[in-house]
BAFI-3210 file (N, C-alpha, C; in Angstrom, 3 decimals, decimal comma, padded with zeros to 6 digits):
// residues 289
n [1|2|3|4|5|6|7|8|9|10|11|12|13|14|15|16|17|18|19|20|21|22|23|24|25|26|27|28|29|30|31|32|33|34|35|36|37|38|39|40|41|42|43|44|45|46|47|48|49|50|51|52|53|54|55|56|57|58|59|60|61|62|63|64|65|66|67|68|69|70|71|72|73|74|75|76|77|78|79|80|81|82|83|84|85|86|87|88|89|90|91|92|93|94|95|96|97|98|99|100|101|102|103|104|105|106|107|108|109|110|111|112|113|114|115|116|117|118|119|120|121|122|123|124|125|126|127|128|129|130|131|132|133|134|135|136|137|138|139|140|141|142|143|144|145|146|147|148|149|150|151|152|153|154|155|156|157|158|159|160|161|162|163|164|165|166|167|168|169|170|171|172|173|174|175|176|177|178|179|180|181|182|183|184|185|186|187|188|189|190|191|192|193|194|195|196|197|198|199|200|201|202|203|204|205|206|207|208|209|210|211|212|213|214|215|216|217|218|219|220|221|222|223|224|225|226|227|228|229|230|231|232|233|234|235|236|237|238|239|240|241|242|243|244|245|246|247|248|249|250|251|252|253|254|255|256|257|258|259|260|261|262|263|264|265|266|267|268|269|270|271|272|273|274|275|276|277|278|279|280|281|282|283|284|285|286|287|288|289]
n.u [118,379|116,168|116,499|115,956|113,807|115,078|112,871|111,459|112,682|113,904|116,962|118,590|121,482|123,474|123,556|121,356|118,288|115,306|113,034|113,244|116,392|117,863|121,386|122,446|124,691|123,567|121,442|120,360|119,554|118,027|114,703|113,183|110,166|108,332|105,779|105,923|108,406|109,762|109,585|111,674|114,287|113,761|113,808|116,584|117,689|118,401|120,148|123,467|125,943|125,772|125,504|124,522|122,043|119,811|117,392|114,703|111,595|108,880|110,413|112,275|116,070|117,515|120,449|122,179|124,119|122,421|122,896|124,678|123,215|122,939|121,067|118,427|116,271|113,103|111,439|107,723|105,605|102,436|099,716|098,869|099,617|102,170|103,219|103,917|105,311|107,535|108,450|108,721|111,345|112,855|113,290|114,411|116,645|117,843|117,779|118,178|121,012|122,156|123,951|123,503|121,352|119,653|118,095|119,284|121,371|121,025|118,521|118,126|116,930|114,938|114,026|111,141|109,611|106,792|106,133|103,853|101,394|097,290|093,650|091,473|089,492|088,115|086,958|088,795|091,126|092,363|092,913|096,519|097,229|099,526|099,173|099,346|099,581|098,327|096,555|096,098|093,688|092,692|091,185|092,430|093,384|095,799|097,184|095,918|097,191|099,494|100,603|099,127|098,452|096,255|097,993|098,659|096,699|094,193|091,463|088,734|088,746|087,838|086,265|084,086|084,301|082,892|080,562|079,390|079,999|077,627|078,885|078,954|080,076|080,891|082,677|085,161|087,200|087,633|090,801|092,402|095,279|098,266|100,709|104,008|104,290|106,583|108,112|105,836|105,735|108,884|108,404|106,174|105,697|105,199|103,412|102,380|099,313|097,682|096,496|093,483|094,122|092,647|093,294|092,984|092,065|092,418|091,845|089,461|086,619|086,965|087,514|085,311|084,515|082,619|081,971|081,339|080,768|078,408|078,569|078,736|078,155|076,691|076,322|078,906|081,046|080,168|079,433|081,764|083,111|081,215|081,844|082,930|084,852|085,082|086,046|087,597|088,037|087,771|090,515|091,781|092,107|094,425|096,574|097,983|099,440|098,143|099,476|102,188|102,258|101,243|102,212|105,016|104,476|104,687|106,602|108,956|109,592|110,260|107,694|106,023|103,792|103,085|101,020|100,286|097,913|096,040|093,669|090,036|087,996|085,411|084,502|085,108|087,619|090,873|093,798|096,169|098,679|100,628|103,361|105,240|104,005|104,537|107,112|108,080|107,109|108,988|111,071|110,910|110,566|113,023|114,844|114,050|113,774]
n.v [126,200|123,080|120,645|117,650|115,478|112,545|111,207|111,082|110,993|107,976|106,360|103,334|101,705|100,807|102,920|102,937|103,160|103,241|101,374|100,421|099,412|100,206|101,882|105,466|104,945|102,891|103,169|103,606|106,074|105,068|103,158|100,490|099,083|096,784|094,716|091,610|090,114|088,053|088,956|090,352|089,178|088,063|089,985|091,256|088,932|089,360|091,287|092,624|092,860|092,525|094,583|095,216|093,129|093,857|092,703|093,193|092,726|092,743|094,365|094,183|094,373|095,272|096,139|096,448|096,222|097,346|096,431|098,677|100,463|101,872|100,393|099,996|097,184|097,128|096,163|096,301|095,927|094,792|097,845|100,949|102,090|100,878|101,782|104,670|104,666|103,279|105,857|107,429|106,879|106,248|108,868|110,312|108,848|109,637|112,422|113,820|114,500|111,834|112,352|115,042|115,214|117,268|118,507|117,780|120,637|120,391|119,023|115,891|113,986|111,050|108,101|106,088|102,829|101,271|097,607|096,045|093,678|093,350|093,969|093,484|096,021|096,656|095,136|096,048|095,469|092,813|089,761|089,412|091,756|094,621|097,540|100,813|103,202|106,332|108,160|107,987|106,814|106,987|105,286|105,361|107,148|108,317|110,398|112,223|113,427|115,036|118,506|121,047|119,519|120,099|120,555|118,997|117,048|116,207|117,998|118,372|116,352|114,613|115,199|114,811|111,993|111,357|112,442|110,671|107,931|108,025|108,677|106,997|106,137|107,507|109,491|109,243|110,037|109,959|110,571|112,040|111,482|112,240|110,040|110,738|112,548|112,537|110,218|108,379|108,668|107,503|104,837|103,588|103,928|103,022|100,863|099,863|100,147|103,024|103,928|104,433|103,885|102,577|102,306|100,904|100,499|097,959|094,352|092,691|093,620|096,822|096,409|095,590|092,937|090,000|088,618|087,039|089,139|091,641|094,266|097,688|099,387|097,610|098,211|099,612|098,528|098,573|100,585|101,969|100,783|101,805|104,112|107,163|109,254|112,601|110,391|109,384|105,746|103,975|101,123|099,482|097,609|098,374|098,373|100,271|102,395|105,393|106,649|106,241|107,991|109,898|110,896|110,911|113,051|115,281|114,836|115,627|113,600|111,454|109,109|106,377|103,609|100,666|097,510|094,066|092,971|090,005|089,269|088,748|091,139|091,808|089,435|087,591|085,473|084,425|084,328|082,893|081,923|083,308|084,251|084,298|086,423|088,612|088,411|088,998|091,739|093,161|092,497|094,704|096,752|096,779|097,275|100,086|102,014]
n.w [121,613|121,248|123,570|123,509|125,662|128,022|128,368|125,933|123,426|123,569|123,913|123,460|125,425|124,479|121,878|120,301|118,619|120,338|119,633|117,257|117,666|115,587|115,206|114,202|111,930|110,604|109,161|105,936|103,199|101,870|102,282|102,272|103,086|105,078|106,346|107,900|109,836|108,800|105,935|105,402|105,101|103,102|101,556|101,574|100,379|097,909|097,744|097,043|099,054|102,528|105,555|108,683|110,616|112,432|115,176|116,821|118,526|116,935|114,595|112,378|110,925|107,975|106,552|103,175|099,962|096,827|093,845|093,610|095,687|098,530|100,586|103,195|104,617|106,458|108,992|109,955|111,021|112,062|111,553|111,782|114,319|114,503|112,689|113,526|115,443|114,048|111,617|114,006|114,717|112,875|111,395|113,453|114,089|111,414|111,512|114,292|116,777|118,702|120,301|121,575|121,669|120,217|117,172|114,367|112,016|109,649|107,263|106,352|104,377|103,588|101,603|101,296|100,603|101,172|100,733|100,250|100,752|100,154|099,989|097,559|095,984|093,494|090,223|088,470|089,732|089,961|091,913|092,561|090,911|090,959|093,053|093,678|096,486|095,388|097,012|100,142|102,600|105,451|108,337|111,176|112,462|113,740|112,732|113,548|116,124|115,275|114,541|112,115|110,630|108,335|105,748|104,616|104,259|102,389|101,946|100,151|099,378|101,483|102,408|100,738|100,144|103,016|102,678|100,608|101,531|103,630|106,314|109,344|112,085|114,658|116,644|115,058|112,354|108,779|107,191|104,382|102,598|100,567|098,503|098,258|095,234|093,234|093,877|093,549|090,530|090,334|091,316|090,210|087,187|084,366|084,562|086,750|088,549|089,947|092,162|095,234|098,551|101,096|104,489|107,071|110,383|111,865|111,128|111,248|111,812|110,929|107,934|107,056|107,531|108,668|111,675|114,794|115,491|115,347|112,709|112,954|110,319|108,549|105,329|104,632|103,149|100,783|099,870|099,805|097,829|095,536|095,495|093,761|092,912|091,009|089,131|090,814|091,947|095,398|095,453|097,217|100,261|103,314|106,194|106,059|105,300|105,429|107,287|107,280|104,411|105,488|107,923|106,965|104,944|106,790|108,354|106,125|104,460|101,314|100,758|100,003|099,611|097,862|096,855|096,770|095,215|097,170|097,865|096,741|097,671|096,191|094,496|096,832|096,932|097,351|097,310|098,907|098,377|097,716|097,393|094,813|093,150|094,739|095,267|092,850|092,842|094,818|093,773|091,650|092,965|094,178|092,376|091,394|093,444]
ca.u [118,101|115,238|117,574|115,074|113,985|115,190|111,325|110,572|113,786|114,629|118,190|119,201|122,512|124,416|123,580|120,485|117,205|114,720|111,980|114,230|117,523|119,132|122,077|122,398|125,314|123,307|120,668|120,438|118,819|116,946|114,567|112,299|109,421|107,885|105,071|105,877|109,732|110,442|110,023|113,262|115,333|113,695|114,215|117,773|118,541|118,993|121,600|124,727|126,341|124,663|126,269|124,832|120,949|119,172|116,430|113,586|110,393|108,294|111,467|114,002|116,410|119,140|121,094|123,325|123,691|121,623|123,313|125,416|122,644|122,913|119,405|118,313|114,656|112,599|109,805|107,080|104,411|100,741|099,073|099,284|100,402|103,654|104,237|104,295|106,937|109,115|108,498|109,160|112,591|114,018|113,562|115,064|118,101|118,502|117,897|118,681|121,975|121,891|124,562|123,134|119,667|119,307|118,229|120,737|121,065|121,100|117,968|118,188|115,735|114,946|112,963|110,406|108,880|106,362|105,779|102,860|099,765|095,862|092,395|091,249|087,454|087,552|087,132|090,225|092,459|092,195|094,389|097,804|097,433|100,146|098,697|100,414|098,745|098,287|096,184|095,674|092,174|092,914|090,270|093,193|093,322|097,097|097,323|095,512|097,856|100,267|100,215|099,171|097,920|095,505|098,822|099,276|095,719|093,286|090,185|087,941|088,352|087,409|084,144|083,383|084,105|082,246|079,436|078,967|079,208|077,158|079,580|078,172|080,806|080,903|084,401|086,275|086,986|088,490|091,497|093,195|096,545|098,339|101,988|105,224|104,144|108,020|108,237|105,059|106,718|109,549|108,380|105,048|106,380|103,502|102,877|101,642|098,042|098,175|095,223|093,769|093,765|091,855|094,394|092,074|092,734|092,046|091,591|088,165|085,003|087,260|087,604|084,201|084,619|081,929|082,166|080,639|080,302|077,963|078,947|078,229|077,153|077,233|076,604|079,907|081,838|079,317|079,564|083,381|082,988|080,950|082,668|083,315|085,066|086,465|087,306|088,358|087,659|088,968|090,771|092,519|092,092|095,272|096,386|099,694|099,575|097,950|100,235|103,219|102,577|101,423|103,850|106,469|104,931|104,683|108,427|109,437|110,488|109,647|107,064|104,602|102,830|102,333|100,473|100,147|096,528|096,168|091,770|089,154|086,909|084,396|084,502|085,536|088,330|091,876|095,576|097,689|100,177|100,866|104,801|105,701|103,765|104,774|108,469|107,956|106,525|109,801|112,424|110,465|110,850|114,585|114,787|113,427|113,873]
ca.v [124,946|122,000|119,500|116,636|114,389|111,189|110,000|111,855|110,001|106,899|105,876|102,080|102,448|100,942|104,224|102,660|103,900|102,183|099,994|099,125|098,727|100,512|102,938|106,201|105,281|101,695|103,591|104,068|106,904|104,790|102,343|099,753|098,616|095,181|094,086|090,522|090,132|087,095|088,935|091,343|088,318|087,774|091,241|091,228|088,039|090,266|092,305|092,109|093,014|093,150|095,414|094,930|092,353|094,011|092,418|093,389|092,419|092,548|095,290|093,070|095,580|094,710|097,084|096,276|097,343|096,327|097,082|099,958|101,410|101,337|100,198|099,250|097,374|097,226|095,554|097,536|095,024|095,369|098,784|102,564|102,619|100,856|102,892|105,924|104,148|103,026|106,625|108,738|106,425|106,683|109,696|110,447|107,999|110,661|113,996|113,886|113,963|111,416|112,494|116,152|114,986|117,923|118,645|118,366|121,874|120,235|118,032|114,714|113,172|109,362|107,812|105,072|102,472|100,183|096,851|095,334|092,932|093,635|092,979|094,581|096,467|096,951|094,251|096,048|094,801|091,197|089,456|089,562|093,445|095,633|098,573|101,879|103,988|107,278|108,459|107,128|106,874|106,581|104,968|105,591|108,739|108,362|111,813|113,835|113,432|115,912|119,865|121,481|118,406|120,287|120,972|117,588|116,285|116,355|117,544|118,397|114,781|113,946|116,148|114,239|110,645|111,321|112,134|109,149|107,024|108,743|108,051|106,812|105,863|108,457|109,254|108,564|111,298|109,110|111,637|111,731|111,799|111,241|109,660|111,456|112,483|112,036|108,834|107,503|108,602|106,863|103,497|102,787|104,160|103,288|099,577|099,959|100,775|103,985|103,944|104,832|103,020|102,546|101,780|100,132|100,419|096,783|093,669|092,383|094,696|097,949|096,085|095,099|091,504|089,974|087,199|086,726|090,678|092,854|095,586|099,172|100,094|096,792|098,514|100,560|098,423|098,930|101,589|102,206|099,961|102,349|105,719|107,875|111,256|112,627|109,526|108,389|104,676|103,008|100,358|098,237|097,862|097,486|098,909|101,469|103,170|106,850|107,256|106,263|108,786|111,408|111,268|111,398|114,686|116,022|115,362|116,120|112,781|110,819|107,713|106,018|102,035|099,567|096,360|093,351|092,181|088,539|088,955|090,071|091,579|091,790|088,294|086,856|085,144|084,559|083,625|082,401|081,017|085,263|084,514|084,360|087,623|089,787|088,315|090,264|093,280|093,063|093,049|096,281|098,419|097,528|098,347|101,556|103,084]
ca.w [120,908|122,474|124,387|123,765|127,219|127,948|127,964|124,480|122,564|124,162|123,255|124,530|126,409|122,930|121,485|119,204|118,632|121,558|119,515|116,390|117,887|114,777|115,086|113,271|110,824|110,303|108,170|104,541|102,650|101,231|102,782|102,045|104,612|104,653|107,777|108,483|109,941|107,865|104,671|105,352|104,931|101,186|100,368|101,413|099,973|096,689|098,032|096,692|100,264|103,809|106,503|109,360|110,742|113,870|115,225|117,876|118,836|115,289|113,930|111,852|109,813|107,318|105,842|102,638|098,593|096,071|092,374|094,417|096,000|099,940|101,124|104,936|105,136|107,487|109,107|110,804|112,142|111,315|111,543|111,724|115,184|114,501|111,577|114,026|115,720|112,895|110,863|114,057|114,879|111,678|111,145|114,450|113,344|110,302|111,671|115,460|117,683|119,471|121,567|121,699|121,663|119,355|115,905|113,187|111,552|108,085|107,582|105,760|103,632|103,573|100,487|101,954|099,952|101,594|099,990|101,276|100,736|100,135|098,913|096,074|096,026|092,157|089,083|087,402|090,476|090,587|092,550|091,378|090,315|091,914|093,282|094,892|096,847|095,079|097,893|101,131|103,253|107,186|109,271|112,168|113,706|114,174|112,174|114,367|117,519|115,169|114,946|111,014|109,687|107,229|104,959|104,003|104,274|100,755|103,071|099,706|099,043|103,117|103,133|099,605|101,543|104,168|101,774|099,739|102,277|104,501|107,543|110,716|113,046|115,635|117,035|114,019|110,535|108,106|106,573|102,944|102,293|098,624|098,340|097,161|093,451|092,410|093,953|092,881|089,477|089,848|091,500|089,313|085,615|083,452|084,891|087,985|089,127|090,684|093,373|096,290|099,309|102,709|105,546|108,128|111,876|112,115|109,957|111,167|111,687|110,270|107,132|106,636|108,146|109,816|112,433|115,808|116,088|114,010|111,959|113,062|109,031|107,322|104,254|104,692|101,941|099,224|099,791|099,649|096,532|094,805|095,923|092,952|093,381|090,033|088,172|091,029|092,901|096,182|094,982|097,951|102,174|103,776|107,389|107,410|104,055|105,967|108,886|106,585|103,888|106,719|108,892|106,133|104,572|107,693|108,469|104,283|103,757|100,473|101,011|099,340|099,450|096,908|097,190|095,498|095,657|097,286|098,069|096,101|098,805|096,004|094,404|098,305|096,682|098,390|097,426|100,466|097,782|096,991|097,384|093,813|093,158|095,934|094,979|091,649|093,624|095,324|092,526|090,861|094,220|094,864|091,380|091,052|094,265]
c.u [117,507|116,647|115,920|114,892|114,135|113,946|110,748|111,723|114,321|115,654|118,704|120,818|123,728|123,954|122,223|119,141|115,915|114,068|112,877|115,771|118,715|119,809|121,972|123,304|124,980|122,023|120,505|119,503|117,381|116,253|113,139|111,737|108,488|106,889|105,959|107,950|110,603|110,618|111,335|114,149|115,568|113,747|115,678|118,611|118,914|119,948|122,553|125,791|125,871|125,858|126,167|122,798|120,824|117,641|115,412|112,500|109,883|109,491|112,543|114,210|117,377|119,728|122,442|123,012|123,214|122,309|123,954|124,942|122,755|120,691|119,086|116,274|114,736|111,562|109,171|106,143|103,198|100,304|099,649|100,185|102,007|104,315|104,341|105,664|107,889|109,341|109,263|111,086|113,040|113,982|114,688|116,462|118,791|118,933|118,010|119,886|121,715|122,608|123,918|122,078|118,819|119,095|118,949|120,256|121,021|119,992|118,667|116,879|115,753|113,894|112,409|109,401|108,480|105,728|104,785|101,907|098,194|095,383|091,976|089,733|087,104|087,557|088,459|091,641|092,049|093,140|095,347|098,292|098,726|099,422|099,360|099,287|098,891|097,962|096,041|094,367|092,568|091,632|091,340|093,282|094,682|097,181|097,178|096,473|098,708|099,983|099,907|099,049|097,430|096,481|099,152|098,222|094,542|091,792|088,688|087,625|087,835|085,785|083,309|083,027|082,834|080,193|078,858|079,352|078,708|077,878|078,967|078,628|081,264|082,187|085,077|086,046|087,572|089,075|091,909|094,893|097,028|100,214|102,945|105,313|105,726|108,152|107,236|105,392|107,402|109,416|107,016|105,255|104,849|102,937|102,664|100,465|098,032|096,356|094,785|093,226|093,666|093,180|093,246|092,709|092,600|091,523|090,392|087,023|085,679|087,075|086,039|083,949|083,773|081,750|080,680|079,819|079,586|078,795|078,371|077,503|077,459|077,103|077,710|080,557|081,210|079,625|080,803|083,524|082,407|080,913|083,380|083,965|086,253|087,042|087,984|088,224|088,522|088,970|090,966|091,777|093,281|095,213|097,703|099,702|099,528|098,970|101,487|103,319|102,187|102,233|104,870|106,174|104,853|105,969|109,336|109,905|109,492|108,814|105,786|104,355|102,703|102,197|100,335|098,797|096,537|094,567|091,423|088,484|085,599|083,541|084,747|086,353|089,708|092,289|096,381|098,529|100,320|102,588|105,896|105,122|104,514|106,649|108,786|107,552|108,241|110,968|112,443|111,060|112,730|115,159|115,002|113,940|115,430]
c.v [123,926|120,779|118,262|115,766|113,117|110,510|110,204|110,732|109,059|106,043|104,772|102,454|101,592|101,959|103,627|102,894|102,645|100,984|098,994|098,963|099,113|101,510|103,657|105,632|104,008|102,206|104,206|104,771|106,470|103,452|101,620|099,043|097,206|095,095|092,924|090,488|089,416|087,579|089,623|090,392|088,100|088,952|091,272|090,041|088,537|090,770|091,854|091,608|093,453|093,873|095,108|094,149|092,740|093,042|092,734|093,719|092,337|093,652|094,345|094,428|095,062|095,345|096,934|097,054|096,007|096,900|098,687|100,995|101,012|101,371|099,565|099,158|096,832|096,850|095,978|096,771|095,003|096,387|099,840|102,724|102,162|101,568|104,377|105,166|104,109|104,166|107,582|107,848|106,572|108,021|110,666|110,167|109,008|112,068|114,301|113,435|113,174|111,840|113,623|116,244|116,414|118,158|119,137|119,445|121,267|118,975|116,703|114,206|111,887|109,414|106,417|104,529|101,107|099,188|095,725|094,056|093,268|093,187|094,621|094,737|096,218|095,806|094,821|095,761|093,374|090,856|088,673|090,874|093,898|096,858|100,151|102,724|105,304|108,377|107,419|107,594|106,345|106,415|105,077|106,377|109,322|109,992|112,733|114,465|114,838|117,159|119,909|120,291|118,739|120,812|120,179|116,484|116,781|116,907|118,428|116,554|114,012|114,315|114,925|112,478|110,519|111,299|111,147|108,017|106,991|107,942|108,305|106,414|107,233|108,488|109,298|109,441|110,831|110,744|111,279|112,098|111,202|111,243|110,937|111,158|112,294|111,018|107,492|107,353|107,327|105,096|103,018|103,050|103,724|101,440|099,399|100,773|102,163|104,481|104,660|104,120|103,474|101,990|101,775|100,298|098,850|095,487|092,719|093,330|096,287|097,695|095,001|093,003|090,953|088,737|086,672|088,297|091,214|093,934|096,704|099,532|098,858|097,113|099,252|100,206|098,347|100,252|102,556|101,880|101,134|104,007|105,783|109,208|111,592|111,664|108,628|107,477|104,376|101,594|099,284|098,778|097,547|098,037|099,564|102,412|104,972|107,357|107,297|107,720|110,370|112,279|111,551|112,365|115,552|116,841|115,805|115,107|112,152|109,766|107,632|103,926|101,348|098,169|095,518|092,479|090,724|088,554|089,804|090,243|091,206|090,235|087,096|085,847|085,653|084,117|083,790|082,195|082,330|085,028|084,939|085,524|088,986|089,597|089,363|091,358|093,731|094,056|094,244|096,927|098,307|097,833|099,504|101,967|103,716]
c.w [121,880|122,214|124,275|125,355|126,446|127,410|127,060|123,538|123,597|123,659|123,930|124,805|125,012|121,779|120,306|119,882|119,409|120,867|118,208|116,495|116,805|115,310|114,171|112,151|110,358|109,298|106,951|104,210|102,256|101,835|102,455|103,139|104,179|106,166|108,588|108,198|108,853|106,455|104,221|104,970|103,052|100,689|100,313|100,970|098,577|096,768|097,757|098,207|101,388|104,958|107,818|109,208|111,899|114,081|116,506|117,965|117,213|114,819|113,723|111,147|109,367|106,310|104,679|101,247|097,988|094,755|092,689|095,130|097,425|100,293|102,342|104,382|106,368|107,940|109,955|111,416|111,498|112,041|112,073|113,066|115,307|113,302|112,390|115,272|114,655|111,973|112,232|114,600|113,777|110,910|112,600|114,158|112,733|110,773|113,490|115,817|118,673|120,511|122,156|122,156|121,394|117,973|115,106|112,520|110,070|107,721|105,766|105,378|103,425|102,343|101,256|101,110|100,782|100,545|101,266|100,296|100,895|099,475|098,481|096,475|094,588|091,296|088,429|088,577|090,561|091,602|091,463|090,827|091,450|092,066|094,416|094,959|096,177|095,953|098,624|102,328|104,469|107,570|110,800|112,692|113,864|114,052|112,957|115,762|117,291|114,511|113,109|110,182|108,203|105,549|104,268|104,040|102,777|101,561|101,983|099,256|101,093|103,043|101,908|100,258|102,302|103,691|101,780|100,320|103,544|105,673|108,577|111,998|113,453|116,527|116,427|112,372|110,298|107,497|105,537|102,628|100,955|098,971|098,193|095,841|092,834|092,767|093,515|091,339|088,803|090,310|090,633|087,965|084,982|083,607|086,059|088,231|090,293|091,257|094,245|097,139|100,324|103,338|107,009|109,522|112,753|110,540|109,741|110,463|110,531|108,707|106,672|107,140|109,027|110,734|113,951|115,774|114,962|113,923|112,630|111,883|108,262|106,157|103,632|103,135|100,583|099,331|099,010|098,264|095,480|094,570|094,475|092,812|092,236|089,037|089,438|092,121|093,865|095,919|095,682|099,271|102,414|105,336|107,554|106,253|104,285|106,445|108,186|105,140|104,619|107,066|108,242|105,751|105,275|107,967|107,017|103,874|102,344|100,545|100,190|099,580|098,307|097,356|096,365|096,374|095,821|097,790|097,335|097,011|097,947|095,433|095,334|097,536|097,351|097,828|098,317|099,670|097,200|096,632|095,901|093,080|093,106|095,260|093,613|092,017|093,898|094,697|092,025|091,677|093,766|093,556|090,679|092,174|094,322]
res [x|x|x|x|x|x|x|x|x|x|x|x|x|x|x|x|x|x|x|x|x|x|x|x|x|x|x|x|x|x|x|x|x|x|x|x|x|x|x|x|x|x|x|x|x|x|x|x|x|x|x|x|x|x|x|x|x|x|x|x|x|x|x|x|x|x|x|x|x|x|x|x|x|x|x|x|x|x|x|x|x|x|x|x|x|x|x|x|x|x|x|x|x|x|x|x|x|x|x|x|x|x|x|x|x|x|x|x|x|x|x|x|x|x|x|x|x|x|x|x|x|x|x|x|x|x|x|x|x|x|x|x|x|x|x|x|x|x|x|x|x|x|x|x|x|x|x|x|x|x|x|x|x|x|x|x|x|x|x|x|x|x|x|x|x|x|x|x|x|x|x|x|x|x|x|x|x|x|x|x|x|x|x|x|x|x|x|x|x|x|x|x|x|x|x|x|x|x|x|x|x|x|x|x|x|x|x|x|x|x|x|x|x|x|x|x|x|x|x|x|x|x|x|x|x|x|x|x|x|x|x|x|x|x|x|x|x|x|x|x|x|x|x|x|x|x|x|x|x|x|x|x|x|x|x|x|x|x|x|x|x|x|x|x|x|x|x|x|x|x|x|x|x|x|x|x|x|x|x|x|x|x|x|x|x|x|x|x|x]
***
């Protein structure tokens, strides 16, 4: 049996997991992910009862029940690479000894629902739409770092991509990945937009944004805009949606994204005042999940 290294699992010397500071018996099955730290506070102000409040660096976590369900969220930061932190620590949390720093013989499954923020590509998302990722479109790469990818990647829908909008950034194969079909199920029911979204490796130039710097293909987001494959359009941009449903069907856990549109990309329209929205985004997940 692999004895993990110290410098592969890094365990702080109060037995918790290095970047978010949680312990194993501080994590619930079920977990809800949020970006920005401050919003963990407004998800768990629902909770009937909180257990325990870690906090470090952008990773707040607060673990209590919601209507008797034990639920720990979690806040992951902005973009793919901290969701390969916060996906491979809690899964670690679940299915590793820490004392052993071997793999438990009995795995554990986590359900992971990220509640996020984005801009919409299509006229049938305005802002205000909820939207869950059905599939997800990586401009990140994260994916590739891990072994048998092509088992859990859509790659007749990649070659089709790559197509129609004749891709020109050199270095970089945008990949496809699609949610957990039972969880998209049970968290969108028949009122939620069931999408597919771009997860950006950045929130300028990746996302079509143009400032001081030119674009590499400024026609990229027409492009994206008018991508058809099947019936089916990209709907949102955000930046963790890939690596999160990746990495989870990599490791077998359940995950999927939904967003509640606050820009139209295509109408360049913006709501900063999203809070009363997203707060209804909110209630659905802890909800449902």
């Amino acid at each position: 049996m692999r004895v993990i290294p110290e410098s592969e699992l890094i365990i702080n010397a109060d037995g918790s997991a290095f970047h978010l500071h949680l312990k194993p018996e501080q994590l619930a099955d079920r977990v809800v992910l949020v970006g920005d730290p401050d919003r963990v506070s407004t998800v768990a102000s629902y909770f009937d009862t909180q257990e325990c409040e870690v906090s470090s660096r952008e990773f707040h976590s607060i673990t209590g029940r919601y209507k008797g369900k034990r639920i720990t969220v979690v806040s992951h930061g902005i973009g793919t690479d901290n969701i390969d932190i916060v996906l491979n620590e809690l899964d670690a949390l679940a299915n590793i000894d820490f004392a052993t720093r071997t793999v438990k013989p009995e795995f554990k499954q986590l359900t992971l629902v990220r509640v996020g923020t984005s801009g919409g590509l299509q006229p049938f998302v305005p802002v205000g739409t909820y939207v869950a990722a059905g599939k997800s479109i990586g401009f990140d790469g994260v994916i590739y770092f891990y072994a048998d990818t092509e088992r859990v990647r859509d790659t007749r829908f990649e070659a089709e991509l790559k197509k129609q909008l004749d891709w020109k950034l050199s270095g970089l194969s945008p990949y496809v990945v699609s949610a957990d079909p039972s969880l998209i199920e049970q968290i969108t029911k028949n009122d939620i937009i069931r999408g597919v979204t771009i997860a950006a490796n950045g929130f300028y130039g990746p996302q079509g944004r143009e400032l001081r710097l030119p674009l590499a293909d400024p026609q990229l987001n027409g492009k994206i805009e008018a991508f058809d494959y099947n019936g089916q359009k990209i709907t949102n941009f955000e930046m963790e949606s890939s690596s999160l449903a990746g990495l989870a069907a990599l490791m077998g856990h359940r995950a999927m994204t939904v967003c509640c549109i606050i820009a139209g990309r295509v109408d360049k329209d913006m709501n900063t005042n999203y809070k009363g929205s997203l707060t209804g985004l909110i209630e659905t997940v802890l909800e449902r999940i």
